[in-house]
py3Dmol code that shows the C-alpha trace and the ligand (Angstrom):
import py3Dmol

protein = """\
ATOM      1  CA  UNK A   1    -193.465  53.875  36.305  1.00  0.00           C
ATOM      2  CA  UNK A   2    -190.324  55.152  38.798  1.00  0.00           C
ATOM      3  CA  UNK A   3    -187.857  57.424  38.045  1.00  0.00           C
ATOM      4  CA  UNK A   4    -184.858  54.129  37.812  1.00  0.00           C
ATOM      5  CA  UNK A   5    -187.480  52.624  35.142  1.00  0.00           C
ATOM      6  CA  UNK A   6    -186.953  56.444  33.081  1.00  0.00           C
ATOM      7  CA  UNK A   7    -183.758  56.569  33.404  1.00  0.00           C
ATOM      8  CA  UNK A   8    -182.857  52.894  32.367  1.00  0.00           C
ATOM      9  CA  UNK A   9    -184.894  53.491  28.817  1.00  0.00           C
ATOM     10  CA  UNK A  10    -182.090  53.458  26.363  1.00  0.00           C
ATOM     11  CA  UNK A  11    -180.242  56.628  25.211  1.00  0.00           C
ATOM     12  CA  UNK A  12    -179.195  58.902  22.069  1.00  0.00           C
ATOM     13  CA  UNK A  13    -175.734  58.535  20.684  1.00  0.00           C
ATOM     14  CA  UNK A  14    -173.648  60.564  18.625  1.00  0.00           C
ATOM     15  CA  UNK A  15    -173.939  64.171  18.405  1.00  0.00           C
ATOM     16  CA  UNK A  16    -176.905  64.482  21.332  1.00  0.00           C
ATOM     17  CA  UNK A  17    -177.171  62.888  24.366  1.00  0.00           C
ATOM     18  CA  UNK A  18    -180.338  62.234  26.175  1.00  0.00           C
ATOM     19  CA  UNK A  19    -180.670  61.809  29.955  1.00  0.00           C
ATOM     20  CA  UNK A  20    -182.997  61.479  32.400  1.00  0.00           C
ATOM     21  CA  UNK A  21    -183.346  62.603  35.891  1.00  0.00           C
ATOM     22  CA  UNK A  22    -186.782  62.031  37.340  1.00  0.00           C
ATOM     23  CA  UNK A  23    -189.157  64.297  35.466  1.00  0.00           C
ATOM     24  CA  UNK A  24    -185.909  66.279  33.981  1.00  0.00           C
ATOM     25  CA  UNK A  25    -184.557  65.513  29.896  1.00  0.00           C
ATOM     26  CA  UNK A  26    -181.357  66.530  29.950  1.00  0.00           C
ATOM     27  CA  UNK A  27    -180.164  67.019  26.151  1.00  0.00           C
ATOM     28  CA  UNK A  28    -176.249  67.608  25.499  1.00  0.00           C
ATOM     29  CA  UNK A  29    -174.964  68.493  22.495  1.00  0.00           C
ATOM     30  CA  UNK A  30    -171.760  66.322  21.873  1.00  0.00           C
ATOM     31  CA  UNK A  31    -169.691  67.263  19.355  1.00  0.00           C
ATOM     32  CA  UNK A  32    -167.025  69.151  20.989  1.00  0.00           C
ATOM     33  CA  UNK A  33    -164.378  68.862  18.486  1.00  0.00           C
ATOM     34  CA  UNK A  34    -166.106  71.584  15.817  1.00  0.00           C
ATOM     35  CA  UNK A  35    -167.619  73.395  19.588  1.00  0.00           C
ATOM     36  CA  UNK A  36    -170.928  71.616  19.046  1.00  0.00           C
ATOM     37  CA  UNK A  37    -171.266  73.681  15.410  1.00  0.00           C
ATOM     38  CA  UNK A  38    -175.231  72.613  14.488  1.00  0.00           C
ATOM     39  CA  UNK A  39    -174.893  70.811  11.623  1.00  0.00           C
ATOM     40  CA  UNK A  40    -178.088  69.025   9.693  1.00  0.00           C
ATOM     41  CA  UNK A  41    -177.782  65.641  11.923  1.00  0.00           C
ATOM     42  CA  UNK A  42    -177.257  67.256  15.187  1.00  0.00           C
ATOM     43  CA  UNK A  43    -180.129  69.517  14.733  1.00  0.00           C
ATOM     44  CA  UNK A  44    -182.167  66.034  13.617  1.00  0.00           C
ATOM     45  CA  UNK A  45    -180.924  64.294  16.821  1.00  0.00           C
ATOM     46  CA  UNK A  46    -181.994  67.382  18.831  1.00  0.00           C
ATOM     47  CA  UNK A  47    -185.275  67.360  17.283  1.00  0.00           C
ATOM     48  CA  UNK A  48    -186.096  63.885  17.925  1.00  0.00           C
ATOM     49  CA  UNK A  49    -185.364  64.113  21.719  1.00  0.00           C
ATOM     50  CA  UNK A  50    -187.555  67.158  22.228  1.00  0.00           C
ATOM     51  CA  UNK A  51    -190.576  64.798  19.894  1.00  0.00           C
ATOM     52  CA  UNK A  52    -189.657  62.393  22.832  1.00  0.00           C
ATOM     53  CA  UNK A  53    -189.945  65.270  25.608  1.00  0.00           C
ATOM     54  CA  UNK A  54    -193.347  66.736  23.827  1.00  0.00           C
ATOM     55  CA  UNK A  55    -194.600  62.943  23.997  1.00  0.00           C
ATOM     56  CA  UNK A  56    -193.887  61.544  27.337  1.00  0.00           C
ATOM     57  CA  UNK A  57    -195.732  62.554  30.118  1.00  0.00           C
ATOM     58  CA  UNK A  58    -193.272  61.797  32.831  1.00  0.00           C
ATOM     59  CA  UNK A  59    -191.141  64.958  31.483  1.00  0.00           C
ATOM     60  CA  UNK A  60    -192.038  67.715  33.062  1.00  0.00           C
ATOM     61  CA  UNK A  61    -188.908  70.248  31.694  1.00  0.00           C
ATOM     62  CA  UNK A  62    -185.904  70.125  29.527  1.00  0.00           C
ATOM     63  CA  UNK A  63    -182.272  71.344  29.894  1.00  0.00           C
ATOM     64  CA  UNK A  64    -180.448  71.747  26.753  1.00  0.00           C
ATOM     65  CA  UNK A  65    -176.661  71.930  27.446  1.00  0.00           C
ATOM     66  CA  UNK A  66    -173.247  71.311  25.653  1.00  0.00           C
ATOM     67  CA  UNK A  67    -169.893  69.506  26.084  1.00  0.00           C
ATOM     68  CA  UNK A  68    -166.311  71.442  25.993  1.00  0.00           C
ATOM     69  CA  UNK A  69    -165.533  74.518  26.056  1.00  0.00           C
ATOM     70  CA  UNK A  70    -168.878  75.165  23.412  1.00  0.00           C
ATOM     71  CA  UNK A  71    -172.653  75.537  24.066  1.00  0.00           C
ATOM     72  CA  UNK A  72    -172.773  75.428  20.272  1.00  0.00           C
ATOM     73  CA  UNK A  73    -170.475  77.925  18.256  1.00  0.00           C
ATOM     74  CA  UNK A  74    -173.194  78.386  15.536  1.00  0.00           C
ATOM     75  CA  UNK A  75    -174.704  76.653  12.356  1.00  0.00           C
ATOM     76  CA  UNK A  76    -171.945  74.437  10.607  1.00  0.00           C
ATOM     77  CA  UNK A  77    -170.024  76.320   8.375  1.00  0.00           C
ATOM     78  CA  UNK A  78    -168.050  73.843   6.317  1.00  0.00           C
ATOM     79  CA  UNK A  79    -171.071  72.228   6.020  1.00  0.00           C
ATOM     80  CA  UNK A  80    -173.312  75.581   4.462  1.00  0.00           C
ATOM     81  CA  UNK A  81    -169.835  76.661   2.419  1.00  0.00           C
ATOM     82  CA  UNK A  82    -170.895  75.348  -0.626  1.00  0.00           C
ATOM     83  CA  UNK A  83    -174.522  75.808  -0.564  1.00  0.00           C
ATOM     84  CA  UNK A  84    -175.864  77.815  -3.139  1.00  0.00           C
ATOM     85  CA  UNK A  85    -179.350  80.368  -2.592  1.00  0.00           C
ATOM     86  CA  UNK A  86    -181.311  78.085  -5.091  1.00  0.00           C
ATOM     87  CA  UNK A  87    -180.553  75.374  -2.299  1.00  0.00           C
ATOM     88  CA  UNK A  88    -181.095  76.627   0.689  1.00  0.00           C
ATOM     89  CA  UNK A  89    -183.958  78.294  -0.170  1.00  0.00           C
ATOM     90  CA  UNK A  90    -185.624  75.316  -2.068  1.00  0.00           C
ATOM     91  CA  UNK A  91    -184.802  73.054   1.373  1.00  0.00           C
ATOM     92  CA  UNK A  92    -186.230  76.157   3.490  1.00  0.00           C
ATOM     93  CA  UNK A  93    -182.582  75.951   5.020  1.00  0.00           C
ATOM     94  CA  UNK A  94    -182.527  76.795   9.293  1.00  0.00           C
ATOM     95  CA  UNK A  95    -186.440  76.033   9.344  1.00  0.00           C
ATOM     96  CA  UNK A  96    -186.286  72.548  11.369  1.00  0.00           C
ATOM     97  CA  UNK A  97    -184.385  74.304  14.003  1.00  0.00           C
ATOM     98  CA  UNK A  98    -187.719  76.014  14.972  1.00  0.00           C
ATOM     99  CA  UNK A  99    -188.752  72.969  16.420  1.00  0.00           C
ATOM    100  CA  UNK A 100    -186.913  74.527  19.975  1.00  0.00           C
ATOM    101  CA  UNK A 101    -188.871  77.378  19.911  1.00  0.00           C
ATOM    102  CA  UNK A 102    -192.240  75.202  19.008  1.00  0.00           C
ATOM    103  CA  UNK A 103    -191.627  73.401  22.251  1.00  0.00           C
ATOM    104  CA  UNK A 104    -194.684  73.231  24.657  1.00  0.00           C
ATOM    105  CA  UNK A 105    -192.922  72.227  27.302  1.00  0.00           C
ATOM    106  CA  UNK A 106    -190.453  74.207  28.759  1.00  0.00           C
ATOM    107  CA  UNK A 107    -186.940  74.221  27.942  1.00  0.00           C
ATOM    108  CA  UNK A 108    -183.882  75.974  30.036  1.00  0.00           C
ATOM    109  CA  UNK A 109    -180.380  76.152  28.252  1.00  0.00           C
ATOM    110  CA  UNK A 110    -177.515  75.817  30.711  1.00  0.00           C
ATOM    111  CA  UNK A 111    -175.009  77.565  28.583  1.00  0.00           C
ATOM    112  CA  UNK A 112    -171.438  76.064  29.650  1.00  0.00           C
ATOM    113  CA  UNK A 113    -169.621  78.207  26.768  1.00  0.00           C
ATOM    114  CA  UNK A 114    -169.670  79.576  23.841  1.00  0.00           C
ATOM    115  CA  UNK A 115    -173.099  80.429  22.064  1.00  0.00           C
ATOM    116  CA  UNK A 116    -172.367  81.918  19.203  1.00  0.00           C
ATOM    117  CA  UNK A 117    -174.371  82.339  15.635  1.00  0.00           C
ATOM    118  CA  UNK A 118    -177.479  79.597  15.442  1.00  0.00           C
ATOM    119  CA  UNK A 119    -175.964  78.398  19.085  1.00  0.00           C
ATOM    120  CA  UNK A 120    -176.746  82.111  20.109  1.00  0.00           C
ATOM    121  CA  UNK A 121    -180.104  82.148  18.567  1.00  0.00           C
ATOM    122  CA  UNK A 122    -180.471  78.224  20.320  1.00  0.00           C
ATOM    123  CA  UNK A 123    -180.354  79.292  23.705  1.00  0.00           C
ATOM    124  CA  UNK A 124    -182.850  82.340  22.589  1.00  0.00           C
ATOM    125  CA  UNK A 125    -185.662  79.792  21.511  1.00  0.00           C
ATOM    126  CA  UNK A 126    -185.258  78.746  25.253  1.00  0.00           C
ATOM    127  CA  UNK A 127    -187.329  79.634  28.005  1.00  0.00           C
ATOM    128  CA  UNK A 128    -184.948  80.058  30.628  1.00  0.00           C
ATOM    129  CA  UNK A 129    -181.261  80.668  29.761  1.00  0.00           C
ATOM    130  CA  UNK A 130    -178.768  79.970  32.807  1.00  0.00           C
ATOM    131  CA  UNK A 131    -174.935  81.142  31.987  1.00  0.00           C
ATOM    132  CA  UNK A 132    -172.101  79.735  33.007  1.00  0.00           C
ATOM    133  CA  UNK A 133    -169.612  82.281  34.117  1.00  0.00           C
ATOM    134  CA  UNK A 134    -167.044  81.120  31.151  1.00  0.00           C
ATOM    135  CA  UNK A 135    -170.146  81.524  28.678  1.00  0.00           C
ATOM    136  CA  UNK A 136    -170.029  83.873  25.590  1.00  0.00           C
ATOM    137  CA  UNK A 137    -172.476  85.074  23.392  1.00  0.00           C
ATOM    138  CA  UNK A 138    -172.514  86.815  20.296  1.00  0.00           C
ATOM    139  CA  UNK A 139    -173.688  86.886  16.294  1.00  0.00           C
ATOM    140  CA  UNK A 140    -170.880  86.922  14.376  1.00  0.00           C
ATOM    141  CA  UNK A 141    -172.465  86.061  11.186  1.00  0.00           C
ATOM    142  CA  UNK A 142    -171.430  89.382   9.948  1.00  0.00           C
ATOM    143  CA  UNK A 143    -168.279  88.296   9.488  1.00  0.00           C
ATOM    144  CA  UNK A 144    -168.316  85.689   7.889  1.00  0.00           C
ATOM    145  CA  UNK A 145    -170.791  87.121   4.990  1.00  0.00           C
ATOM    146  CA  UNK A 146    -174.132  86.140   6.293  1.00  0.00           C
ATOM    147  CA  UNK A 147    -176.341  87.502   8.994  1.00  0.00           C
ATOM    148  CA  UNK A 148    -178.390  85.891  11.426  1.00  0.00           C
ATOM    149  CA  UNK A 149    -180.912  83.613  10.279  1.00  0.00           C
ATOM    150  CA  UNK A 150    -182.610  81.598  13.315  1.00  0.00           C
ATOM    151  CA  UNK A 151    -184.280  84.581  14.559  1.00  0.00           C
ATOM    152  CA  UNK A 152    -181.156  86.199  16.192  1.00  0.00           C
ATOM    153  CA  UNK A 153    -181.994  89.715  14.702  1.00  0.00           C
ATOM    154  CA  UNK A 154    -185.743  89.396  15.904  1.00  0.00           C
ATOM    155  CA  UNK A 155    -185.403  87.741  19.470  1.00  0.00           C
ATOM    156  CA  UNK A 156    -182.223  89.704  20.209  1.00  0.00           C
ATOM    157  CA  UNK A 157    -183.822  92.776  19.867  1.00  0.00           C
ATOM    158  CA  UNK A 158    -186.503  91.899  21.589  1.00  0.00           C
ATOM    159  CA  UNK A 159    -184.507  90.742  24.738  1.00  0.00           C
ATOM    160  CA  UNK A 160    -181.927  93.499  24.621  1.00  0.00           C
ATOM    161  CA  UNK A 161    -182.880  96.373  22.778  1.00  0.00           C
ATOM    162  CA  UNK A 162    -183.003  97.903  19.468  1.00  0.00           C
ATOM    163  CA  UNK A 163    -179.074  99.686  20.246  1.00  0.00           C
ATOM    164  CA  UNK A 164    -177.652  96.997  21.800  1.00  0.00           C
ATOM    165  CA  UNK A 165    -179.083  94.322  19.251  1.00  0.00           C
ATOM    166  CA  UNK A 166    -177.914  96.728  16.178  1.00  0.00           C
ATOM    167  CA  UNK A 167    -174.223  96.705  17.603  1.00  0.00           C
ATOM    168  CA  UNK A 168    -173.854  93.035  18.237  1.00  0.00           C
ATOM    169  CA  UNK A 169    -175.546  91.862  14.957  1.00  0.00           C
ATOM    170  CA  UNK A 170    -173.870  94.285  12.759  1.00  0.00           C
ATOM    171  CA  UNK A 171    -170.076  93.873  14.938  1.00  0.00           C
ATOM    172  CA  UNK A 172    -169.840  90.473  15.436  1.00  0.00           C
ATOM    173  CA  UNK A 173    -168.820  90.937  18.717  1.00  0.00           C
ATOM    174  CA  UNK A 174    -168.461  88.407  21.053  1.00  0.00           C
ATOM    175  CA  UNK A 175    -169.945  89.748  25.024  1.00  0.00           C
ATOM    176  CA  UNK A 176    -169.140  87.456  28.002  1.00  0.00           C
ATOM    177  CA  UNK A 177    -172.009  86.003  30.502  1.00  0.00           C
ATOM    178  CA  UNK A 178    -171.748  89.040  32.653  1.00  0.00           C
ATOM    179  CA  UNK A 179    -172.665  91.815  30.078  1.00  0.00           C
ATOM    180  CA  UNK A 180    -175.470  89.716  28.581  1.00  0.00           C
ATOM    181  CA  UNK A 181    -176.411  89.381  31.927  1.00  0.00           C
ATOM    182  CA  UNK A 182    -176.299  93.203  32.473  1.00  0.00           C
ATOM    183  CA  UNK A 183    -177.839  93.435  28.596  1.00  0.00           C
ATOM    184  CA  UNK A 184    -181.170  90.658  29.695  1.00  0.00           C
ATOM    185  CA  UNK A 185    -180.329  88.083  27.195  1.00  0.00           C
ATOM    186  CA  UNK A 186    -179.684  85.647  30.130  1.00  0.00           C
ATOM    187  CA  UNK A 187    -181.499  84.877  33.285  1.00  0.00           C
ATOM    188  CA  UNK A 188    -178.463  84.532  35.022  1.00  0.00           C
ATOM    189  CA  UNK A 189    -175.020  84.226  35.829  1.00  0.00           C
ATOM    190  CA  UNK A 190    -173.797  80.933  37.937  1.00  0.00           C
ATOM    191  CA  UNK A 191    -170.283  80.108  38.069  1.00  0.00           C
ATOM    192  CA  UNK A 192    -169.069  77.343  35.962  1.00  0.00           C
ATOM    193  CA  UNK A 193    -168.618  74.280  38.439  1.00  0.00           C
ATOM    194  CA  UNK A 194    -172.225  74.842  39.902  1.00  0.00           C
ATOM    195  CA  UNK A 195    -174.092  75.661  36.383  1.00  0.00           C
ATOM    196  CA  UNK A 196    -175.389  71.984  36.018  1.00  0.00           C
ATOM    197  CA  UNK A 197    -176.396  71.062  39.340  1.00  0.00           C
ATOM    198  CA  UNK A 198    -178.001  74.544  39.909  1.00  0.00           C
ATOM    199  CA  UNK A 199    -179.657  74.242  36.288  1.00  0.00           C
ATOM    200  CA  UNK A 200    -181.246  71.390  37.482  1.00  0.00           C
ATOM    201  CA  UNK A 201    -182.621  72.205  40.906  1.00  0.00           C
ATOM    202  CA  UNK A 202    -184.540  74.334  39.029  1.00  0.00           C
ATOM    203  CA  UNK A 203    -185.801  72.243  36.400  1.00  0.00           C
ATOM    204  CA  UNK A 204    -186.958  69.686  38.994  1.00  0.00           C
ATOM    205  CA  UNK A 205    -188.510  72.368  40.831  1.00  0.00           C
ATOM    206  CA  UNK A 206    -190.447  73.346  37.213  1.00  0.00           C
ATOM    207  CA  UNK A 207    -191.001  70.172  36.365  1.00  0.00           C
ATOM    208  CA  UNK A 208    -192.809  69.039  39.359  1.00  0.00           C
ATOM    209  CA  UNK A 209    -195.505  71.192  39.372  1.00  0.00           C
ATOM    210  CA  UNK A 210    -198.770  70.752  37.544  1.00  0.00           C
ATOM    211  CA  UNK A 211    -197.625  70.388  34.136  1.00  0.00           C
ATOM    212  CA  UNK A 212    -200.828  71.864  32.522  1.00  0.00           C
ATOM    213  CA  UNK A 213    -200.454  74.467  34.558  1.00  0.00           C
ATOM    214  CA  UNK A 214    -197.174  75.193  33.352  1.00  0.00           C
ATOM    215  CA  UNK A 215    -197.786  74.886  29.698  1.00  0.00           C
ATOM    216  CA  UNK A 216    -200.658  77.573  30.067  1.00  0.00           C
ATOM    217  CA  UNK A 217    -198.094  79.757  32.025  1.00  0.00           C
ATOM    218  CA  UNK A 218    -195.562  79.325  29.271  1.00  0.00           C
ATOM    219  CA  UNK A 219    -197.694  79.426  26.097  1.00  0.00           C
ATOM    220  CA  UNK A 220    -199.304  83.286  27.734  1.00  0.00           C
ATOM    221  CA  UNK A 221    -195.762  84.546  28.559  1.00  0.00           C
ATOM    222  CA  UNK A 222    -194.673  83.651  24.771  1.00  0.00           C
ATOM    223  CA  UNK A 223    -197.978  85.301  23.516  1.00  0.00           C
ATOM    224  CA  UNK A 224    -196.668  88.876  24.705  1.00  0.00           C
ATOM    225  CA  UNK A 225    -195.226  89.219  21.317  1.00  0.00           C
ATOM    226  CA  UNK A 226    -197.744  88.331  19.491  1.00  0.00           C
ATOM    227  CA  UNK A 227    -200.860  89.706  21.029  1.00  0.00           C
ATOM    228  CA  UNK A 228    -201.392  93.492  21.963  1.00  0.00           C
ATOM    229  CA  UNK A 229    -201.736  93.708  25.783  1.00  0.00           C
ATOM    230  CA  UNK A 230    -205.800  94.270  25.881  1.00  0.00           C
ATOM    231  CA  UNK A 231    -206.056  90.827  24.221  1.00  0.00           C
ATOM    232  CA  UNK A 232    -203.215  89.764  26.217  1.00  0.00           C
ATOM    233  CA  UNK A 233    -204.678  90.077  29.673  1.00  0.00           C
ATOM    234  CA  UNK A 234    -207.908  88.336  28.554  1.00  0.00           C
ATOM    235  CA  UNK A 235    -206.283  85.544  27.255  1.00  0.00           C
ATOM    236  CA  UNK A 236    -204.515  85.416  30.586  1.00  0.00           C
ATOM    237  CA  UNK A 237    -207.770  86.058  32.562  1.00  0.00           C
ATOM    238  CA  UNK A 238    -209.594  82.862  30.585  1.00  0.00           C
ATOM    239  CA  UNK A 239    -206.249  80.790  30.830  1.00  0.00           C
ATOM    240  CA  UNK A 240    -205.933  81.755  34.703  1.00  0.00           C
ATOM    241  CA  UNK A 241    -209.853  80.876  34.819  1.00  0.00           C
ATOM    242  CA  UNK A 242    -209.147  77.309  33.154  1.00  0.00           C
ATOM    243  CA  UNK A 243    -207.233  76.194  35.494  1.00  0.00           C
ATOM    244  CA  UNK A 244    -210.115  75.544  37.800  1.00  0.00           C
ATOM    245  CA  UNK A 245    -210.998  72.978  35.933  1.00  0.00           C
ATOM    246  CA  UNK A 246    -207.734  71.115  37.191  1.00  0.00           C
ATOM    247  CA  UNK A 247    -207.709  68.671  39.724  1.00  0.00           C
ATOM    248  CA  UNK A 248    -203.841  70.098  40.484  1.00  0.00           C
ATOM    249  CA  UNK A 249    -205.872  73.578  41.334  1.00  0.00           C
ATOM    250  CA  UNK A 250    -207.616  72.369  44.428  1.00  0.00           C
ATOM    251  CA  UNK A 251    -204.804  70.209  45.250  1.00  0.00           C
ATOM    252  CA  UNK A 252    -202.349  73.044  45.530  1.00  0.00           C
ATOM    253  CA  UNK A 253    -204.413  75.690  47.004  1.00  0.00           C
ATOM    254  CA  UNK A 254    -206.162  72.464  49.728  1.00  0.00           C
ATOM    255  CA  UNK A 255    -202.163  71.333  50.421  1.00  0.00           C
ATOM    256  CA  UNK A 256    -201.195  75.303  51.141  1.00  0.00           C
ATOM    257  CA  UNK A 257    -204.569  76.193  53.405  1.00  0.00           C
ATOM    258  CA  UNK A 258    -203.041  72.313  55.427  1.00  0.00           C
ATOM    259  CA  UNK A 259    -199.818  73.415  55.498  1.00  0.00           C
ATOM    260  CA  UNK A 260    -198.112  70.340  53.230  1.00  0.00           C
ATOM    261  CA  UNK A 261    -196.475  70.036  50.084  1.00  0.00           C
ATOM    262  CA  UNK A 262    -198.783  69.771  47.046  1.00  0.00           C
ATOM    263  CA  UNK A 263    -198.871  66.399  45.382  1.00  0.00           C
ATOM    264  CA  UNK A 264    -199.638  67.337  41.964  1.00  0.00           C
ATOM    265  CA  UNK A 265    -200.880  64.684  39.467  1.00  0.00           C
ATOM    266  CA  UNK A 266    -200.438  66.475  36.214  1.00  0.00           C
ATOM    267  CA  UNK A 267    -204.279  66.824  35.520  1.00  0.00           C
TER     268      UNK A 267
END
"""
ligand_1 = """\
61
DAK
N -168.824 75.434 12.159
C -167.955 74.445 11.890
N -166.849 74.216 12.606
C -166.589 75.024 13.633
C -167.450 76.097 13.976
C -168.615 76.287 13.174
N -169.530 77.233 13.443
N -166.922 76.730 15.044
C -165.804 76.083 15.359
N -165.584 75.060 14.512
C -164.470 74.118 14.498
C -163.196 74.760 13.993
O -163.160 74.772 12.598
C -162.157 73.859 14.599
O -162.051 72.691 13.845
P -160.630 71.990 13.529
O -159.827 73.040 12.847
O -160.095 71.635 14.896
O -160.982 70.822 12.684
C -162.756 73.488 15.928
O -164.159 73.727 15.820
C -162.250 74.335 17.078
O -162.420 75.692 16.731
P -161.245 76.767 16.826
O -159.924 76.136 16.572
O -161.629 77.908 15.978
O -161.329 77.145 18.377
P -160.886 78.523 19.068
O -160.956 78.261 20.531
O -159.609 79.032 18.491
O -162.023 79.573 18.668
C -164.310 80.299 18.305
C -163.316 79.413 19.138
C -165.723 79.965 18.794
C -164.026 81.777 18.595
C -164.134 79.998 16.801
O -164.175 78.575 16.617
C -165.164 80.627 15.943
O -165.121 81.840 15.695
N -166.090 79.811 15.423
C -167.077 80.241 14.459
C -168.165 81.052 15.143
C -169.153 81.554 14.150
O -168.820 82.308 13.221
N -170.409 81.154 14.324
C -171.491 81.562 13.462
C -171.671 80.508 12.401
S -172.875 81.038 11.254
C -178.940 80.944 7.567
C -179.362 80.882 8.875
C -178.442 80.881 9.916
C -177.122 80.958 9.645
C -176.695 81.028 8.341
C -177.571 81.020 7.290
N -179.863 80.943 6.457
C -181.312 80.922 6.763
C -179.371 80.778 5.136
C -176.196 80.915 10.675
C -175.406 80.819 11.121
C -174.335 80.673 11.965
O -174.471 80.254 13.083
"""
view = py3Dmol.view(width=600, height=400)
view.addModel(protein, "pdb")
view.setStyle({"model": 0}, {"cartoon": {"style": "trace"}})
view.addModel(ligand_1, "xyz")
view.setStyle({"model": 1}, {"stick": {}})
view.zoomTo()
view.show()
């Protein structure tokens, strides 16, 4: 299978957009009239693109991106106006956008504008989160009489900082790509005109190595939360042990020691 046969596979309409570029899923969100606001379908399209990632071998990383002026300016509000507690919580409201965060392989956002609300707490379930130099982040929900509820309290902390967290969560206020930049919510800063094909010579670069390899190094760097850091650096120490089992192993270390590029084959 080439990369032409990939990218001629038919695509997602409507409020996502799938591409493909070699071992790259590119996954826009396309609703820039409401700023790409993630409403129940969107989040459903998004979903079944990253199934299609998870299940394809020939994808080796994602880039999760948005059209206009919006990355995604939070959950849909005219569409969670009239929803009533007995509702939300009875259809465990928010919980299929976990499904990012669940993601083995990994996924960089290339934030081209606003991420605000759920699209702040989006680009947080990412692994990698590239700004455009136009981008803005914040969690206003606050102001509109809800708080954050996609794991923006919880993940923005943990990025930034109980102080910083406290004032942005309980303000509302918007920051632009710089300060979050400064603040280590975002990887980086790249001005606006390069952000895509930058985002991507990155993702190639991630998605061509051995892809076991870097699902192990992604699944120990999320573990950091979750495991104190004795059981941490064991877990690392089997994981980094494991890989000898991998065909890509020898290959990579054999194509350094011959001075070559590595021709990795994913096993
Ligand atoms: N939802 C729906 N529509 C939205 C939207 C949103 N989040 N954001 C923007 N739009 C729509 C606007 O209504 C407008 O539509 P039309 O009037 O043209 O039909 C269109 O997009 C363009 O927006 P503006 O006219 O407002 O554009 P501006 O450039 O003037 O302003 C803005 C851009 C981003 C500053 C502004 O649109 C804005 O403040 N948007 C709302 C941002 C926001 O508050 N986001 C947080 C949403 S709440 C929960 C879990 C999670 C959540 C809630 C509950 N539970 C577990 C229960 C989470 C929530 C959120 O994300």
């Amino acid at each position: 299978m080439t990369a032409a046969d990939i990218q001629e596979r038919p695509q997602n309409e409507e409020l996502v957009r799938v591409d493909f570029d070699d071992r790259v899923m590119i996954i826009t969100l396309t609703r820039p009239d409401a700023l790409n606001a993630l409403c129940r379908k969107l989040i459903s399209q998004l979903n079944s693109a990253l199934d299609q990632a998870e299940n394809d071998t020939r994808i080796g990383a994602i880039v999760v991106t948005g059209v206009g002026k919006a990355f995604a300016a939070g959950a849909d509000i005219s569409e969670m106006k009239n929803l009533t507690f007995a509702e939300v919580a009875e259809k465990d409201f928010i919980q299929p956008w976990e499904r990012l965060s669940r993601c083995q392989k990994p996924v960089i956002a290339a934030v081209n504008g606003y991420a605000l609300g759920g699209g702040c707490e989006m680009a947080m379930m990412c692994d990698i989160i590239y700004a455009s130099d136009q981008a803005k982040f914040g969690q206003p929900e606050v102001t509109i009489g809800t708080m954050p509820g996609a794991g923006g309290t919880q993940r923005l902390t943990a990025l930034v900082g109980k102080a910083k967290a406290m004032e942005l969560c309980l303000t509302g206020r918007m920051i632009t790509a710089q300060e979050a930049d400064v603040m280590g919510l975002v990887t980086r800063v790249i001005a606006g005109d390069s952000l895509m094909k930058e985002t991507l010579e990155i993702a190639h670069k991630i998605a061509n190595f051995s892809a076991p390899v870097v699902r192990m190094i992604k699944e120990a760097v999320n573990d950091v939360s979750e495991i104190p850091l004795v059981g941490g650096i064991r877990m690392e120490r089997r994981m980094f042990q494991s890989t000898f089992a991998l065909d890509d192993r020898k290959e990579g270390m054999t194509a350094f020691l011959e001075k070559r590029p590595a021709a990795f084959k994913h096993r």
